[in-house]
Each structure stands twice: as structure tokens, then as C-alpha cells.
C-alpha positions in Angstrom: 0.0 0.0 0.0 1.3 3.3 -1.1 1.6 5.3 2.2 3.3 8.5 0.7 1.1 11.6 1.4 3.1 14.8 -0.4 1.3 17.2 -1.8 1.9 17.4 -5.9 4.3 20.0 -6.4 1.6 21.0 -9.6 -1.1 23.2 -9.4 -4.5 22.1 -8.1 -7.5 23.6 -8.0 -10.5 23.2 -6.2 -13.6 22.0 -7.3 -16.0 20.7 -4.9 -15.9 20.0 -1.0 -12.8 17.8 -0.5 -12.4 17.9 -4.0 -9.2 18.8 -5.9 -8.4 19.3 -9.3 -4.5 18.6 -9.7 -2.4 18.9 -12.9 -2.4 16.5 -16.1 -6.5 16.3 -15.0 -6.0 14.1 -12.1 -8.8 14.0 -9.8 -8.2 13.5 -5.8 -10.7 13.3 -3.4 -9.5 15.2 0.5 -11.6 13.8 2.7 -12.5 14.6 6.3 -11.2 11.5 8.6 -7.9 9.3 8.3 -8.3 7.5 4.8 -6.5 4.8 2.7 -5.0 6.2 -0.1 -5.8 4.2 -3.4 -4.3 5.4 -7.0 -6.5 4.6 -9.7 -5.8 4.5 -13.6 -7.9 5.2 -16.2 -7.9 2.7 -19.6 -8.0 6.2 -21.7 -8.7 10.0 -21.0 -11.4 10.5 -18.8 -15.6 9.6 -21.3 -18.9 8.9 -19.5 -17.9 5.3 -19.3 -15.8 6.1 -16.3 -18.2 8.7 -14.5 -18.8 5.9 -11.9 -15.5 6.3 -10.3 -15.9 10.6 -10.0 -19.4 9.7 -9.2 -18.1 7.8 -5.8 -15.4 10.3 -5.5 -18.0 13.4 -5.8 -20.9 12.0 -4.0 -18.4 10.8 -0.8 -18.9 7.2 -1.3 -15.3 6.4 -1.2 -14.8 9.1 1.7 -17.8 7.0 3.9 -15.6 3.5 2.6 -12.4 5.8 4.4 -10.7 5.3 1.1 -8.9 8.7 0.2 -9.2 7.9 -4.3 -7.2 9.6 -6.7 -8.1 9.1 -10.3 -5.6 9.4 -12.9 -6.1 9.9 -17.1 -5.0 7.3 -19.2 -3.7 7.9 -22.6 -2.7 6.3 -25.9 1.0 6.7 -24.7 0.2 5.6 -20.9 1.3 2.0 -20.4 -1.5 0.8 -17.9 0.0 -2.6 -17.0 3.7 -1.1 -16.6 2.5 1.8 -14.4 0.5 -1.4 -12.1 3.3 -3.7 -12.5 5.7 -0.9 -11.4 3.4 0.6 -8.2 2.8 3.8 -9.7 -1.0 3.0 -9.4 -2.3 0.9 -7.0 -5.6 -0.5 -9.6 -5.7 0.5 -13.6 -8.7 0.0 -15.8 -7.8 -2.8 -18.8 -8.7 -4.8 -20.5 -9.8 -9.0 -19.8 -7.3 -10.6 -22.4 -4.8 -8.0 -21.8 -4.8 -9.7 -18.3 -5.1 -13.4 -19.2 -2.5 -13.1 -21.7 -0.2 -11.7 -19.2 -0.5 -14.7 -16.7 1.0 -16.6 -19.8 4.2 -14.6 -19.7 3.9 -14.3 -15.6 2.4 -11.5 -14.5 0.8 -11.2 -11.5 -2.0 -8.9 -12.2 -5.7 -10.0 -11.6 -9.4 -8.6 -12.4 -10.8 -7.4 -9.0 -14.1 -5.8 -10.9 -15.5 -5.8 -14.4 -17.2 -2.1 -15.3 -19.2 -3.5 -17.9 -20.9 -7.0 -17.9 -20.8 -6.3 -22.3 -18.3 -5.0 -23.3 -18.2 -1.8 -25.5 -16.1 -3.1 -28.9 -18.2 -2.2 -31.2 -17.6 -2.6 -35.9 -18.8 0.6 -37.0 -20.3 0.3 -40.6 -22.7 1.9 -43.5 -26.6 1.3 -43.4 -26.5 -1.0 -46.2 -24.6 -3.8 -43.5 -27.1 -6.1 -41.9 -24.7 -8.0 -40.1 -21.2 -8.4 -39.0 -20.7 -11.3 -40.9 -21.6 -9.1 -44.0 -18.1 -7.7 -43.1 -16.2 -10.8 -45.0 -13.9 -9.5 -47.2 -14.4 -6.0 -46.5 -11.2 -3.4 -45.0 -11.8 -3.2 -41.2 -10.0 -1.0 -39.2 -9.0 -2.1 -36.2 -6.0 -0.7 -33.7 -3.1 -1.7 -32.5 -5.0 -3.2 -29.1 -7.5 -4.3 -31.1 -5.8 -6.8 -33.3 -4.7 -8.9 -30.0 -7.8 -8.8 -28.6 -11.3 -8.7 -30.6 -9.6 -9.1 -34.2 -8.1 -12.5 -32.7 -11.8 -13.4 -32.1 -13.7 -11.9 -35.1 -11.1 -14.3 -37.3 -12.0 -17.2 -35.4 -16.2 -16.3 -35.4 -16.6 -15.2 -38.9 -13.3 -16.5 -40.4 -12.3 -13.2 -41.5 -8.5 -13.0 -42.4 -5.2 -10.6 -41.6 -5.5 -8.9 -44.9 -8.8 -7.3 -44.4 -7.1 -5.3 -41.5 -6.1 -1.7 -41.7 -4.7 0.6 -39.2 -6.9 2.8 -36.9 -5.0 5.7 -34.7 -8.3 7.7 -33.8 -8.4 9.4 -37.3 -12.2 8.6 -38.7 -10.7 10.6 -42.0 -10.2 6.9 -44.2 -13.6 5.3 -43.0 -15.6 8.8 -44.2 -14.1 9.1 -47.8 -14.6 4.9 -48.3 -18.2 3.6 -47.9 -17.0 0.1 -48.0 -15.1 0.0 -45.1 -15.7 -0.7 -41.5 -14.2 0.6 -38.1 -13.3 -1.1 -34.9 -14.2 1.5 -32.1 -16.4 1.6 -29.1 -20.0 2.0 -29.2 -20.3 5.3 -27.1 -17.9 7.3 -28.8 -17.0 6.1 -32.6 -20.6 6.3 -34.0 -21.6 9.6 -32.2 -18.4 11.6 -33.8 -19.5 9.8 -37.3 -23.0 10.8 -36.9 -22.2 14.4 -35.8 -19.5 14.5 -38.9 -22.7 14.0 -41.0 -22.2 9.9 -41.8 -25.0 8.0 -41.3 -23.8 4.5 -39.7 -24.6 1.6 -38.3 -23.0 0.1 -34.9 -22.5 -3.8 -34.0 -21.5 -4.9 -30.4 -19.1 -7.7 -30.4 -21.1 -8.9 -27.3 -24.4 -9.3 -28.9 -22.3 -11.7 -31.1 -20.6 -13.8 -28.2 -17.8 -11.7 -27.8 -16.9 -13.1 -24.3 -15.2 -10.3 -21.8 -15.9 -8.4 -19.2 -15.6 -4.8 -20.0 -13.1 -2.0 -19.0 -12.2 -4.3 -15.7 -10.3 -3.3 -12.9 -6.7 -5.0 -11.9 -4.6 -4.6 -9.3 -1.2 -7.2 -8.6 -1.5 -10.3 -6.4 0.7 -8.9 -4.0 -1.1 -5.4 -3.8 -4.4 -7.6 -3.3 -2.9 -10.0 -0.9 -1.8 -7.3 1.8 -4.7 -5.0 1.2 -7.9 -7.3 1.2 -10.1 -5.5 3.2 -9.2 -2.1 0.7 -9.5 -3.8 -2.3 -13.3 -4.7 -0.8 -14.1 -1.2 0.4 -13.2 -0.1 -3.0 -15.3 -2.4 -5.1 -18.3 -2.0 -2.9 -18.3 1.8 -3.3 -17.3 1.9 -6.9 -20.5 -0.7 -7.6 -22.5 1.8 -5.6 -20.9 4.5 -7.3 -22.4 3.2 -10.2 -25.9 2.9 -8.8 -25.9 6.5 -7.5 -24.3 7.6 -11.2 -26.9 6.2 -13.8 -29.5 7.2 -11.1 -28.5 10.9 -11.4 -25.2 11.1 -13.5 -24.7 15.4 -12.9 -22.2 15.1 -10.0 -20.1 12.7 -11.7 -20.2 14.3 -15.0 -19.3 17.5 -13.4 -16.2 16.0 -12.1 -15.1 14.7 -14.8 -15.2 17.6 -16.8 -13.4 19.4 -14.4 -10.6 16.5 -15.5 -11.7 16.8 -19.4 -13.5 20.2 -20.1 -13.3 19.3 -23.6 -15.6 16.2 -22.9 -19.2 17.8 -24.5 -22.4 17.8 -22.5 -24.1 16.0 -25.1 -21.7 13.4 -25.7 -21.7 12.5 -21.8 -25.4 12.1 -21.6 -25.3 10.5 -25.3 -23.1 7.9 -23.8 -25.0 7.5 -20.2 -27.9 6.9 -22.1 -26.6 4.1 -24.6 -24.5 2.5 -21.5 -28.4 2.5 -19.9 -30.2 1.2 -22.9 -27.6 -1.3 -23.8 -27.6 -2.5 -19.9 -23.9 -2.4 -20.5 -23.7 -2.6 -16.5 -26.9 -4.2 -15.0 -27.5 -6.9 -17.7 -26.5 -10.5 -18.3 -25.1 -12.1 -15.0 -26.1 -8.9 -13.1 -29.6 -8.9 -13.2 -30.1 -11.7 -10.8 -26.7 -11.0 -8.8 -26.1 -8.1 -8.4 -23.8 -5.4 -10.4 -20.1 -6.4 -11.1 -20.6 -10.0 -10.6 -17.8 -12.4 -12.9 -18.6 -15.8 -13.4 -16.2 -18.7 -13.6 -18.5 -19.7 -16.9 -18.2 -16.6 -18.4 -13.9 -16.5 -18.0 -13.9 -19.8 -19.4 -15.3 -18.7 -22.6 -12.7 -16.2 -22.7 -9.9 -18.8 -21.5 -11.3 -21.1 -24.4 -10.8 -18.9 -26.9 -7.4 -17.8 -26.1 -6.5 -21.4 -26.4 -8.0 -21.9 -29.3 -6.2 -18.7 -31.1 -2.7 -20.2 -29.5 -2.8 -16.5 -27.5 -2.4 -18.9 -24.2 -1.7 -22.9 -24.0 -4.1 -24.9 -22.4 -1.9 -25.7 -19.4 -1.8 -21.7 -18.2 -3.5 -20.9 -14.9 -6.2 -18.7 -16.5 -8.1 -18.6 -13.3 -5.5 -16.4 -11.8 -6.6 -13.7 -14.1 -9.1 -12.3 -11.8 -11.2 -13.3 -8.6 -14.6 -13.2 -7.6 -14.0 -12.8 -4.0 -14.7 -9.3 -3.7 -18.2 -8.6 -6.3 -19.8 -12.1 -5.5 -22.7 -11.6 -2.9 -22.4 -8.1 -2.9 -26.2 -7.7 -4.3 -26.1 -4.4 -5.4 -28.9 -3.3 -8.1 -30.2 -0.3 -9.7 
């Protein structure tokens, strides 16, 4: 456990009651009474999908679990996993096969949380696309991430092959000019910018297809988890209740975190609260009769499976130590 308390030698800025703004949009939370400090990485810059956290920050549920939560930005140069691995951050948002693939090579990181029960990959196309297995033999776009994670599993679903794939960096530029082809992005953000560009799209989640992991889940090492159980379960708890309180009334969250990312647009937050709500990104699947942030053993498997199947992990590799449902099962926390 990180027990270092000095104040950033960076600006900060206050923003709400126990509430500070520090440099590089790093959010901190000062509460009241003695509190475990807990660094927490974001998978990218701070979006809608991760206005649970600021929600438990801004309300004071992590100040009433006496955790003392500092929320960091990701980045497309931040190295998640090397900033966990190297205790810079004490839990970083990833991603599921990131995490299973790494116990492969041994390293001791595990899933403590999933955000999402679905998760957000999303193939961005035209209208005239009726399903993703139209998508065979088309160019797909797909980033650097993306091609050792979902591309690994849309070749082995729809038998599409490596030289469909083209490179994605952000830039929506090459899918606007060419009707034919289709994008890899996420389902909140990718088709809103297209559809406020003027491109009329359509948007398929990998999940409703089978794609099998948890989304956007939260890791912390084994030894980090090992000395700090009862943390690592005050934290879960209010971050699931965090994201009770946020898609009941999303303002003090979203207000946070565009203290972090002014540049994050009103309408694209409550664009993306509303799809994560309609989509039951969060409460469906497993969650609707246990509880939000439950993992099943079932459902890793089918991740664990596939990953064999690919040659991504061999069938002898602990997969199970890629995450632990210690700390969401029994929890029972709905909407």
C-alpha cells in the first residue's frame, strides 16, 4: 500500500468540497477523517464510461468507505499494466485478455471488478450492412490493441483474415471518404463523432455476437491484493455503488469529470449514459439476478477457451488467476 502523502508539487484547483483538481486532470478526493490512499488508472482520458469512479469520488462514497481515491487519465501513450506492475498505481482500468495473456508470460496482475458485464467493442459500418458477418472480405480498421484482442476473435467467429485489417490511430478521416469499409471502435464514442460529422452509420456490439469479456475491468497485482484485502473490498463495494448512485442521477459525476476533461461535450456524456443505460452495459446479463459487477467462472472460461483456441495462451496456463470473484460475489447491489 502506497503510504506517501506529499502534496503534488503541480497546481491544483479546487472544485468541490474535499475535491481537488491537480495537474495533467488528475482528480483527488480530501476527505475529512484518516483514509487509505488508493491510485487509480484510467484505460483512456477521462468519457462517460468512467463517471462511476468521479461519481463515488464526488458524492463521498469512497470518503464513507475511508478510502482517500485519486483518479488518474489514461492515454494512448500511458502504459497501464507497466505503471500497475511498477506501483505507480495501485488498480488501472484494462482490459480482460490483456490480463489473461499476461498470466501466460507471468504477470501477477488479476481482475478485482468488471465495469461492464458487455463489453463496448463495437464494428462501426454503412446502413447497407445487416450484419457483421456481411463484413467478409471488406477493409476493417482495427487498432493496434484491437488486433490482440477482438480481431483475434472476429477471425475465429466469422473466419475473417489478416489482410482485411487496416490501421486505426483515432483518425475517422479513411472510413468517411470509403463507404465500403468498416471501423473497430467503441459503441459510445465512434458512431456519435460519425453521426455528428454527417455519416449516417450503423454500430455492431461484439457482445451481442458472443464476444466473451468483461468490460473495461479493474486489476490490481497479487501482492497489492494480498496485503490489502479488506481495501481492495471497500473499494469495489463503493465503486458498484458509485455506479448505482451515477446512472440514477449522472450530474455530480459528469461534473467532475469535466473538471478532468472540459473538452468532454455535454451531449456526448449524456449520449453515452444513455446508450450505457439502454444497452444495460452494466446491470444486464449475470447482473440482473446477482447483483452489479458480478464475474462468473463460466463466463472467463469462454474467454480462456478462446485464447487457447487462437494459440494466445496454452491450455496448461492458470487462467483462473486472471481475476477473482472474492470481492463482487454476494455483494447484491442493483439499480
Amino acid at each position: 500500500m502506497s503510504n506517501h502523502s506529499r502534496t503534488s508539487r503541480r497546481a491544483v484547483l479546487k472544485v468541490g468540497a474535499g475535491i481537488i483538481l491537480a495537474g495533467s486532470g488528475v482528480i483527488r478526493s480530501r476527505p475529512a477523517r484518516a483514509s487509505t490512499r488508493l491510485r487509480v488508472l484510467l484505460n483512456f482520458f477521462p468519457e462517460a464510461s468512467h463517471g462511476y469512479l468521479y461519481q463515488a469520488v464526488a458524492t463521498g462514497i469512497y470518503d464513507k468507505a475511508g478510502l482517500d481515491v485519486e483518479i488518474r487519465p489514461g492515454g494512448p501513450q500511458v502504459n497501464g499494466m507497466q505503471l500497475l506492475g511498477g506501483g505507480e498505481v495501485d488498480i488501472a482500468m484494462g482490459a480482460a485478455v490483456t490480463v489473461t495473456s499476461g498470466i501466460e508470460r507471468g504477470v501477477p496482475a488479476t481482475v478485482i471488478m468488471p465495469s461492464f458485464q458487455l463489453d463496448p467493442q463495437a464494428l462501426v459500418t454503412r446502413p447497407d450492412i445487416n450484419g457483421i458477418a456481411d463484413l467478409k472480405g471488406h477493409k476493417i480498421l482495427v487498432s493496434t490493441l484491437g488486433r490482440s484482442s477482438y480481431w483475434l476473435w472476429l477471425k475465429n467467429r466469422f473466419g475473417f483474415t489478416d489482410d482485411q485489417v487496416g490501421p486505426y490511430t483515432g483518425n475517422l478521416q479513411p472510413f468517411i471518404a470509403d463507404p465500403t469499409i468498416a471501423l473497430g471502435g467503441v459503441i459510445q464514442s465512434e458512431p456519435y463523432n460519425l453521426r455528428r460529422a454527417g455519416v449516417d452509420v450503423k454500430a455492431f456490439l461484439l457482445a451481442h455476437d458472443g464476444y466473451p469479456p468483461y468490460g473495461y475491468p479493474l486489476i490490481a497485482m497479487q501482492g497489492f491484493i494480498g496485503s490489502n484485502r479488506d481495501v481492495v473490498q471497500r473499494f469495489v463495494r463503493a465503486s458498484l455503488e458509485g455506479w448505482k448512485s451515477y446512472l440514477a442521477e449522472p450530474t455530480p459525476g459528469l461534473t467532475l469529470l469535466k473538471a478532468a476533461r472540459p473538452e468532454a461535450t455535454d451531449d456526448w456524456n449524456i449520449y453515452s449514459v444513455n446508450l450505457i443505460k439502454s444497452l444495460k452495459l452494466v446491470d444486464g446479463g449475470d447482473a440482473q439476478a446477482q447483483g452489479l459487477g458480478i464475474m462468473t467462472d463460466e463466463r472467463w472460461k469462454k474467454l480462456a477457451d478462446l485464447l487457447i483456441e487462437v494459440g494466445v495462451i496454452k491450455p496448461t496456463t492458470d487462467w483462473k488467476a486472471a481475476y477473482t470473484t472474492e470481492f463482487v460475489k454476494g455483494l447484491g447491489i442493483t439499480l
